[in-house]
C-alpha beads as a LAMMPS data file, in Angstrom:
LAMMPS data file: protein, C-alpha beads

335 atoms
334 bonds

1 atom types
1 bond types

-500.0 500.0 xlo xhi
-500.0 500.0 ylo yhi
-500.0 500.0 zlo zhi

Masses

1 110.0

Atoms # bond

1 1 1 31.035 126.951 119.082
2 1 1 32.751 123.668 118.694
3 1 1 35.718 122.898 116.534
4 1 1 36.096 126.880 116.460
5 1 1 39.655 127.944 116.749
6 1 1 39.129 130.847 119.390
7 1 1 43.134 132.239 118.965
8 1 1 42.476 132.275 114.443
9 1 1 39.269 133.962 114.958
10 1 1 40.556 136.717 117.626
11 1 1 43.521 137.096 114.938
12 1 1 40.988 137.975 112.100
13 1 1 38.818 140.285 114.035
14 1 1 42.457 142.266 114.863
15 1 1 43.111 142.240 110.729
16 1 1 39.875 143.457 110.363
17 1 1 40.210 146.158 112.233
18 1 1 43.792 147.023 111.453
19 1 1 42.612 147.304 107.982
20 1 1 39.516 149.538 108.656
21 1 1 42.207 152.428 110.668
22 1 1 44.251 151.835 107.594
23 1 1 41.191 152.714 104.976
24 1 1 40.241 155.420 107.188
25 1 1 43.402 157.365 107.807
26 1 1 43.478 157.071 103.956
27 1 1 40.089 158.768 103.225
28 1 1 40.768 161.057 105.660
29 1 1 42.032 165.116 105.379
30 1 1 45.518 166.079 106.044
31 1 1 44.295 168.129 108.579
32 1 1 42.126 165.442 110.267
33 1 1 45.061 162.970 110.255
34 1 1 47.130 163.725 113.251
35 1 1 50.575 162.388 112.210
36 1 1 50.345 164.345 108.910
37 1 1 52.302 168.111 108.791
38 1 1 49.028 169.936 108.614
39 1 1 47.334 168.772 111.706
40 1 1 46.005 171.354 114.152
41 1 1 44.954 170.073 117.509
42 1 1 41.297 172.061 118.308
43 1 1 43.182 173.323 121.475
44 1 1 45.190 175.187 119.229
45 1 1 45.558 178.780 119.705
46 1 1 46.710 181.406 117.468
47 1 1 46.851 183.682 120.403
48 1 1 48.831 181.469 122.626
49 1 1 53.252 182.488 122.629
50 1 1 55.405 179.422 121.991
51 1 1 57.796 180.123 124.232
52 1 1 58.622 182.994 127.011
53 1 1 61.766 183.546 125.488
54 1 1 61.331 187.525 123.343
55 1 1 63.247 188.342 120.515
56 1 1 64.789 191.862 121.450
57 1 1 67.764 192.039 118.666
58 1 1 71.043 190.699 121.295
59 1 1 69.460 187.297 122.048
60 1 1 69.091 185.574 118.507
61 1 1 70.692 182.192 119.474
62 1 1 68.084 181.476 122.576
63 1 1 65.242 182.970 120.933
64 1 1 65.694 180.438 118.181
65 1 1 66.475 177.759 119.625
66 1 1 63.244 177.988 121.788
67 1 1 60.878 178.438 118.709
68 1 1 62.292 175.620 117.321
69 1 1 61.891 173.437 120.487
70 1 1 58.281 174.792 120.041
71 1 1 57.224 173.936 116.684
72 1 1 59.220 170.852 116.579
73 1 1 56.510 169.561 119.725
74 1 1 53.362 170.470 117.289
75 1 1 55.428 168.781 114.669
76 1 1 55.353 172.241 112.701
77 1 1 59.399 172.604 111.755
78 1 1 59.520 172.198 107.827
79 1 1 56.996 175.506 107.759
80 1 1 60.228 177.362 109.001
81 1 1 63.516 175.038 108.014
82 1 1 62.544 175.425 104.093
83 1 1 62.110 171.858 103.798
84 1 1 57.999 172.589 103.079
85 1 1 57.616 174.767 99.786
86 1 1 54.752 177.135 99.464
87 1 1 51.861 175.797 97.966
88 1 1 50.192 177.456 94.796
89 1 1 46.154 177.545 95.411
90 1 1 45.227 174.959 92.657
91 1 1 46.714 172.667 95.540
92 1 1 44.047 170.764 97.012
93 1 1 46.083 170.901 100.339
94 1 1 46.589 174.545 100.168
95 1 1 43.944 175.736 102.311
96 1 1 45.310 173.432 104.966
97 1 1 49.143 174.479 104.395
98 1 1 47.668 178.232 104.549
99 1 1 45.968 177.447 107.926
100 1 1 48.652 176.066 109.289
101 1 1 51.068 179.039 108.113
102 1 1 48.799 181.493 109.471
103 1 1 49.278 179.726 113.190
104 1 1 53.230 179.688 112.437
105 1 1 53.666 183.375 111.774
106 1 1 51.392 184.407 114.223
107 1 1 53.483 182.528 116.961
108 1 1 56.626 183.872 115.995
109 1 1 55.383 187.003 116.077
110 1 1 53.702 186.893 119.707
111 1 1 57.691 185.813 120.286
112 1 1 58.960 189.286 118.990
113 1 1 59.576 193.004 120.679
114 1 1 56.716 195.080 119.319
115 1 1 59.574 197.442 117.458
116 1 1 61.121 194.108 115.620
117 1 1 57.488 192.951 115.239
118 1 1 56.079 195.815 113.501
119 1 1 58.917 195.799 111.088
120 1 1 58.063 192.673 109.439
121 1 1 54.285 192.249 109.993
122 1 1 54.087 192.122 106.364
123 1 1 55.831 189.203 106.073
124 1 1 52.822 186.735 106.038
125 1 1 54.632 183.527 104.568
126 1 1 56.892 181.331 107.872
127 1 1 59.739 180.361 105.759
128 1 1 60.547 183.404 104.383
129 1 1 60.076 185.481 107.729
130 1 1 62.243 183.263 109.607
131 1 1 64.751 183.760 106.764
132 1 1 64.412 187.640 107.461
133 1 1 64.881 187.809 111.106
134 1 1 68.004 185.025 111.312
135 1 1 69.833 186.798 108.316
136 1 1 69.274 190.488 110.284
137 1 1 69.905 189.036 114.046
138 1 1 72.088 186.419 113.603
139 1 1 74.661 187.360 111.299
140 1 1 75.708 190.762 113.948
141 1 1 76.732 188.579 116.642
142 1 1 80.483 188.051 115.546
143 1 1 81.631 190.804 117.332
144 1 1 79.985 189.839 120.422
145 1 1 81.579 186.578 120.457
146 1 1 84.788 187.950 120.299
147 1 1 83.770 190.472 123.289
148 1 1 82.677 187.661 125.402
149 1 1 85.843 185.366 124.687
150 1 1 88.137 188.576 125.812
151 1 1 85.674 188.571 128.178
152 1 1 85.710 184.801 129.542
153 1 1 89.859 185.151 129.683
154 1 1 89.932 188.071 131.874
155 1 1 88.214 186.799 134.785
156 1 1 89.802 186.002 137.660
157 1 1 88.321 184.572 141.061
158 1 1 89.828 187.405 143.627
159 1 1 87.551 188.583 146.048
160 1 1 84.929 185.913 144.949
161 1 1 83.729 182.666 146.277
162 1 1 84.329 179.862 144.516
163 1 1 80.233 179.627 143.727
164 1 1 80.257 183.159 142.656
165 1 1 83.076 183.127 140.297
166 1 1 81.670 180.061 138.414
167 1 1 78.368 181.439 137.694
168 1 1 79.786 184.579 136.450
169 1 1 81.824 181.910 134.364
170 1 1 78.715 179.999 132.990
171 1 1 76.974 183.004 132.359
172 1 1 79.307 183.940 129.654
173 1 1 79.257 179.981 128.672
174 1 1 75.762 180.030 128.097
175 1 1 76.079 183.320 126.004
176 1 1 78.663 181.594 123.901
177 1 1 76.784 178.532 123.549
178 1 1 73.748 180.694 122.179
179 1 1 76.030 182.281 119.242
180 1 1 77.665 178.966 118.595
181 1 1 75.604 176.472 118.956
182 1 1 76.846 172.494 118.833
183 1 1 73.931 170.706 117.596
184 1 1 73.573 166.863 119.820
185 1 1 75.311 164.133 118.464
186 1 1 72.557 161.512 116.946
187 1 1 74.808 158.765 116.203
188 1 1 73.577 155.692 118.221
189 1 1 76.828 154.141 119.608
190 1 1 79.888 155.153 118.757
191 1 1 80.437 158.615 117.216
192 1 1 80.934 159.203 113.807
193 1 1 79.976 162.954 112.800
194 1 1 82.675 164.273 114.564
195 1 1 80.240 166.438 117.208
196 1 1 80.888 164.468 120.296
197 1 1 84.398 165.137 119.667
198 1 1 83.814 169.396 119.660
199 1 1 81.308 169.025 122.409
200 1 1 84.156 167.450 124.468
201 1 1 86.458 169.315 123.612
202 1 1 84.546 172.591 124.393
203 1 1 83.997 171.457 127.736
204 1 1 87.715 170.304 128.494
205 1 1 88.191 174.695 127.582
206 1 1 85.834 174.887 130.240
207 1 1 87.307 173.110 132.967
208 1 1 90.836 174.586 131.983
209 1 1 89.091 178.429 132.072
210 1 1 87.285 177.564 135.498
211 1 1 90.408 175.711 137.186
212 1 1 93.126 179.023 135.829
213 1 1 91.498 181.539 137.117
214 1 1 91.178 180.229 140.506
215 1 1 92.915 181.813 143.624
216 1 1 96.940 180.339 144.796
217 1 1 95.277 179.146 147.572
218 1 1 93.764 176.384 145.532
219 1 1 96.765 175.764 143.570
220 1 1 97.406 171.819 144.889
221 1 1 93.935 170.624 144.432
222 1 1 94.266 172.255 140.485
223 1 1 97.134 170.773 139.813
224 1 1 95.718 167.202 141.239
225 1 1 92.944 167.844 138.903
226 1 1 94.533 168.386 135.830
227 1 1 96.763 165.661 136.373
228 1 1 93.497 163.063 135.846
229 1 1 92.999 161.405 132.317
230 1 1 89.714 161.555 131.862
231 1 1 89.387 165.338 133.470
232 1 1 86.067 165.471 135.632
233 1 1 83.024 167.500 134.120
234 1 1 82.620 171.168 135.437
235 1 1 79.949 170.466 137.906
236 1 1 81.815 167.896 139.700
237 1 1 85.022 169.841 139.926
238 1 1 82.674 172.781 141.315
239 1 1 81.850 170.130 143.713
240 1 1 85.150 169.509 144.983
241 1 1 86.414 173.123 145.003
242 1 1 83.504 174.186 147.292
243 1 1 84.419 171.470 149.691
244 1 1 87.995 172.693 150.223
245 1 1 87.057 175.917 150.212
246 1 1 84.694 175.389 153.150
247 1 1 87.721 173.662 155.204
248 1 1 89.457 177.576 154.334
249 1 1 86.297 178.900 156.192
250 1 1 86.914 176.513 158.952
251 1 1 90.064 177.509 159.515
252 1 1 89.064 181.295 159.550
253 1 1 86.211 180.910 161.988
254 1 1 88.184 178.656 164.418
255 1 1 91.077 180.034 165.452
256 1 1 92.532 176.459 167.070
257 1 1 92.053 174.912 163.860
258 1 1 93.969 177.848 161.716
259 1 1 97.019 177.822 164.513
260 1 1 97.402 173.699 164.000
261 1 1 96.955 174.049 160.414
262 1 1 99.922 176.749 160.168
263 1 1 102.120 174.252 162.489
264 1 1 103.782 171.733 161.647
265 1 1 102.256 168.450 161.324
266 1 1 103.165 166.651 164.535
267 1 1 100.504 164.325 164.537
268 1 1 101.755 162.704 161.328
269 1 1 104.947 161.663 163.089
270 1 1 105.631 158.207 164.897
271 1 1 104.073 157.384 168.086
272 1 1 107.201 156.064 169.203
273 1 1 109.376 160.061 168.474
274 1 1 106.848 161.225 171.361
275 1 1 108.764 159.284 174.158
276 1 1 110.928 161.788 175.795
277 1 1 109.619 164.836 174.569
278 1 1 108.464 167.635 176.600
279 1 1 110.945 166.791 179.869
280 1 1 112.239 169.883 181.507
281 1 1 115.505 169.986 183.529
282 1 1 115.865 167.303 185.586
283 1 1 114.016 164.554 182.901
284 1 1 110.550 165.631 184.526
285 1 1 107.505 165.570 181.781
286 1 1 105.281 168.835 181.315
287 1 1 102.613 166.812 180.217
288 1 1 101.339 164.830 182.807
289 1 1 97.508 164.100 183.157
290 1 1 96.698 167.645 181.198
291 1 1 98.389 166.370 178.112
292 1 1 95.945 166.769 175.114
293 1 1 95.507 162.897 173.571
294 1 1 93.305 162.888 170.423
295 1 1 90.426 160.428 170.544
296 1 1 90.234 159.336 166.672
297 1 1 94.176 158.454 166.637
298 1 1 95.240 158.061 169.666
299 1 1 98.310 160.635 169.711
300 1 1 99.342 163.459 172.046
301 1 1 99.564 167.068 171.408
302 1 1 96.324 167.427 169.521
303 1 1 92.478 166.756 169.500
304 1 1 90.001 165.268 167.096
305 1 1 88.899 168.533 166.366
306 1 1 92.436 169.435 163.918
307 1 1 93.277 165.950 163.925
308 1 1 94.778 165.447 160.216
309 1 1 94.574 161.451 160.253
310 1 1 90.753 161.861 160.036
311 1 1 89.781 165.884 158.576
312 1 1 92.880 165.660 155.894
313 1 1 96.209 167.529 155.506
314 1 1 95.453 171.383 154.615
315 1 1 96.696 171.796 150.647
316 1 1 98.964 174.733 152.586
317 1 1 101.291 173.063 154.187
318 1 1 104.286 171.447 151.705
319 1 1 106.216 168.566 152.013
320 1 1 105.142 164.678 150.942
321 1 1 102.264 164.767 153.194
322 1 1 100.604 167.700 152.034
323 1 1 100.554 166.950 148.542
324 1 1 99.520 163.296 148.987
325 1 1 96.907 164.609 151.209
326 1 1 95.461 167.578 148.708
327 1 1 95.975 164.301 145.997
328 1 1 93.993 162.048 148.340
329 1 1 91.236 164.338 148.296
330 1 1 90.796 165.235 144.803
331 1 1 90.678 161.385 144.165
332 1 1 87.911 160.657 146.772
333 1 1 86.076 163.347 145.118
334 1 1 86.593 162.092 141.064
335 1 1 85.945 158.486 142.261

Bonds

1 1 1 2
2 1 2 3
3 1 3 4
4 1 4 5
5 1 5 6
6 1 6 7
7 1 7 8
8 1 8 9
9 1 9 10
10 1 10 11
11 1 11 12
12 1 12 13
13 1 13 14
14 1 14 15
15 1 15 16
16 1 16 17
17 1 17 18
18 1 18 19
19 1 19 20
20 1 20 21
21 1 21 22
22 1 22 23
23 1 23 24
24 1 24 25
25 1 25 26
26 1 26 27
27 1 27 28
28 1 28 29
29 1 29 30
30 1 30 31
31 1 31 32
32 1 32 33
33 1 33 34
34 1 34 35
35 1 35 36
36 1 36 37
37 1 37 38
38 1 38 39
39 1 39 40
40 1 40 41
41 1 41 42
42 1 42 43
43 1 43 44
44 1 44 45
45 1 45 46
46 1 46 47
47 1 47 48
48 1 48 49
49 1 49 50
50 1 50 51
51 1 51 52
52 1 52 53
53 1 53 54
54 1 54 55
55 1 55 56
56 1 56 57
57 1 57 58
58 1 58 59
59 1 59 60
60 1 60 61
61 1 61 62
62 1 62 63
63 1 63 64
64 1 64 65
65 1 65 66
66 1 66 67
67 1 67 68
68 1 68 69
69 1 69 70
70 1 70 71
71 1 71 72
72 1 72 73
73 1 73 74
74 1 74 75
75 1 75 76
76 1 76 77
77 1 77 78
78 1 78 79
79 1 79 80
80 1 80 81
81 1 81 82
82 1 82 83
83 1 83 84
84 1 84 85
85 1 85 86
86 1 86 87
87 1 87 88
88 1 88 89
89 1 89 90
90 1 90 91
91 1 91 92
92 1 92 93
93 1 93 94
94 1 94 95
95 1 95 96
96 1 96 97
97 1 97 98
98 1 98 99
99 1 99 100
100 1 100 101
101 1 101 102
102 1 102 103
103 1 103 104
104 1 104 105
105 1 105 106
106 1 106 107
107 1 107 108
108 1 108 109
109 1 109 110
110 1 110 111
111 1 111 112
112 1 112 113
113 1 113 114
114 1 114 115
115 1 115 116
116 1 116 117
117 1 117 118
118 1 118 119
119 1 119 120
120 1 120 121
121 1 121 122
122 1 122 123
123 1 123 124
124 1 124 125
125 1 125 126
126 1 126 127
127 1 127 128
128 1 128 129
129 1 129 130
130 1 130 131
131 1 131 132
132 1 132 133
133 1 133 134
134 1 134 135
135 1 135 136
136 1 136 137
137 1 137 138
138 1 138 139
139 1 139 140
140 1 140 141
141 1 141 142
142 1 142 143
143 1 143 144
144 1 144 145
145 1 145 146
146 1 146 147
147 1 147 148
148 1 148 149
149 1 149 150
150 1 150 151
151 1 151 152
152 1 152 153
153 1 153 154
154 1 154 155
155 1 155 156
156 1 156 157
157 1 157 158
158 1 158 159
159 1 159 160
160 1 160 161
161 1 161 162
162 1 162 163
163 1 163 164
164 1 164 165
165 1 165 166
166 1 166 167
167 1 167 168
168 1 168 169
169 1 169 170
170 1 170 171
171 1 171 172
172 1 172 173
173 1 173 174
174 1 174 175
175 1 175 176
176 1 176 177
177 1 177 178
178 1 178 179
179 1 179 180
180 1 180 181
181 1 181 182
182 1 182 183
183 1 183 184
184 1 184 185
185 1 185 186
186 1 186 187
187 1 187 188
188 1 188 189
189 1 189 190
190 1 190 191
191 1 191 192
192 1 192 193
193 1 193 194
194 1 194 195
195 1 195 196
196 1 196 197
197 1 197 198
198 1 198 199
199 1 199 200
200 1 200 201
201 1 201 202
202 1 202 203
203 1 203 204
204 1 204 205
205 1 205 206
206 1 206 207
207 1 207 208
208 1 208 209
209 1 209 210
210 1 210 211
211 1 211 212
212 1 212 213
213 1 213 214
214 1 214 215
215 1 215 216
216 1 216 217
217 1 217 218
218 1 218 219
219 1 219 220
220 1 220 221
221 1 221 222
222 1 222 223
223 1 223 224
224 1 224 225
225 1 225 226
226 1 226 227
227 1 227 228
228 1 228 229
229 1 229 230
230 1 230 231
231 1 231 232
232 1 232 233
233 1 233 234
234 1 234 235
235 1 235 236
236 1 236 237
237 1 237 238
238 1 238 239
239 1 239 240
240 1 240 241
241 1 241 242
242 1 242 243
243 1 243 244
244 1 244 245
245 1 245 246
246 1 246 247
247 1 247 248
248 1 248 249
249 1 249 250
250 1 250 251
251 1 251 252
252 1 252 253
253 1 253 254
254 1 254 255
255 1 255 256
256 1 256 257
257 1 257 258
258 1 258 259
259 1 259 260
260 1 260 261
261 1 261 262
262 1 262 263
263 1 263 264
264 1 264 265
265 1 265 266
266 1 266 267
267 1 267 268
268 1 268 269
269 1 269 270
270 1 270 271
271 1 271 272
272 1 272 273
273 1 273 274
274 1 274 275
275 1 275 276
276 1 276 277
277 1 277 278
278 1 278 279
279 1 279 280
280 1 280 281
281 1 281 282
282 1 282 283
283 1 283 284
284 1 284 285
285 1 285 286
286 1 286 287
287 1 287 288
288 1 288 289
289 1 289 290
290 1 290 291
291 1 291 292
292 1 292 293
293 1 293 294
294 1 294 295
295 1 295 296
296 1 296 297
297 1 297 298
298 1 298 299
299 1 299 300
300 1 300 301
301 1 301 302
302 1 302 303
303 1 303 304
304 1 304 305
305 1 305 306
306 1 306 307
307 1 307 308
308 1 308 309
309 1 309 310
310 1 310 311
311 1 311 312
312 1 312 313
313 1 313 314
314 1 314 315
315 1 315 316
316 1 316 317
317 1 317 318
318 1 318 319
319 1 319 320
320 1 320 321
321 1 321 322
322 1 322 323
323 1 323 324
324 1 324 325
325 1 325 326
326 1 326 327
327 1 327 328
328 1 328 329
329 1 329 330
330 1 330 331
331 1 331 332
332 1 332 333
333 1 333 334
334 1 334 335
């Protein structure tokens, strides 16, 4: 094959065969053509739930949403949204629309309490049954919101830990979030529908219903907190409230930590203010060789153990060095 151009003939074969897929997926069925609306994968089931997630008359948001996930994945949405009229049977694609409509409604009804499902399993067209069920179990829910926002403002930490009291938090989130659903920003850089703005703005009410209802003891580390421009998401301040409330359990636990804590700070003081402390009458020092030095910074008085230069100054104690200490900390955590 001399004088044959091996890359133009490879090129040709490729055109060839481009345009033979082409003629095919032309000639072929809707149904046999899997990008098209009315394709049904043979592993198909009509028996087989799209989601876990039953419709039982309080849960409306969730349910939907999960359907939707569902028949968005077999590419089976516009049967439900509207966007897909019924076809009349002079159609030549009716019998595949009607196919495909069959295996909608069935799923959404394996998705429904038997009592909601035999009250609508005459309703044999997807459009018009998902109409039904959103404008009877969605359009209740208004009073419920307002229960679970007098709800969400009531709740106070108390006799909760910190891990406790924010679940019990997000559970009521997530119930909001189910009635009032922000649908994801799909703007590719910069925002320009307006929903990132909400979204962010629904989760600065988060942080500022998590952080109020916290106990005093956490006071300094809140106020540290909402002193930052951007404010940290909710999972990282849940991050940093856990730590500090874990030093609090310290302090319980060990009884030498909690009675240096409740002192004053003497290892923050100068080196050089020890010298002539602790002589009884007559100038002679009580220390001697039993005198406590700490190991990390070097001072009397204390050990590593409570030693403040290296575990922090408790948010308890007041003064400048407390509150640059419970600052300190809620930077090292954001950062």
């Amino acid at each position: 094959m001399e004088g044959v151009n091996i890359e133009a003939f490879m090129n040709f074969l490729n055109q060839i065969t481009a345009f033979q897929a082409n003629l095919n997926k032309k000639n072929a069925k809707p149904h046999q053509d899997s990008t098209s609306i009315y394709y049904l994968h043979p592993s198909e089931s009509i028996g087989t739930p799209l989601s876990t997630v039953i419709l039982d008359g309080k849960n409306y948001g969730d349910w939907s949403r999960a359907i939707l996930w569902g028949l968005k994945g077999k590419n089976k949405v516009r049967f439900v949204d509207g966007s897909l009229p019924r076809l009349d049977k002079d159609d030549e694609n009716f019998e595949a629309w009607d196919r495909c409509n069959t295996y909608v409604v069935a799923w959404i009804n394996h998705s429904l309490s038997p009592d909601i499902s035999r009250s609508v399993v005459w309703n044999t067209v997807a459009s018009s049954l998902w109409t039904e069920l959103k404008r009877i179990y969605c359009q209740g829910d208004r009073f419920r919101v307002a229960e679970l926002q007098e709800e969400l403002f009531a709740i106070r930490q108390g006799d909760l830990d910190v891990t406790s009291y924010f679940t019990k938090l997000k559970t009521i989130w997530e119930d909001l979030e189910s009635f009032r659903y922000i649908p994801d920003c799909e703007c590719s850089e910069k925002c320009s529908c307006g929903l990132g703005i909400i979204r962010r703005y629904r989760i600065e009410d988060q942080v500022t219903q998590f952080l109020r209802g916290l106990n005093e003891q956490f006071s300094n580390v809140r106020s540290q907190i909402m002193l930052l421009d951007p404010l940290p998401d909710v999972n990282t301040i849940l991050s940093m409230l856990t730590q500090q409330e874990r030093q609090f359990m310290n302090m319980d636990i060990n009884p030498e930590v909690k009675i240096a804590y409740a002192a004053t700070p003497s290892n923050t003081a100068n080196p050089g203010n020890d010298r002539g402390k602790g002589r009884g009458r007559g100038g002679r020092s009580q220390g001697g060789r039993g005198k406590v030095q700490c190991s990390h910074c070097g001072r009397l008085g204390h050990s590593i153990d409570v030693c403040y230069k290296k575990h922090g100054y408790p948010p308890n104690l007041k003064g400048r060095n407390a509150a640059e200490g419970a600052g300190n900390f809620a930077a090292s955590l954001v950062t």
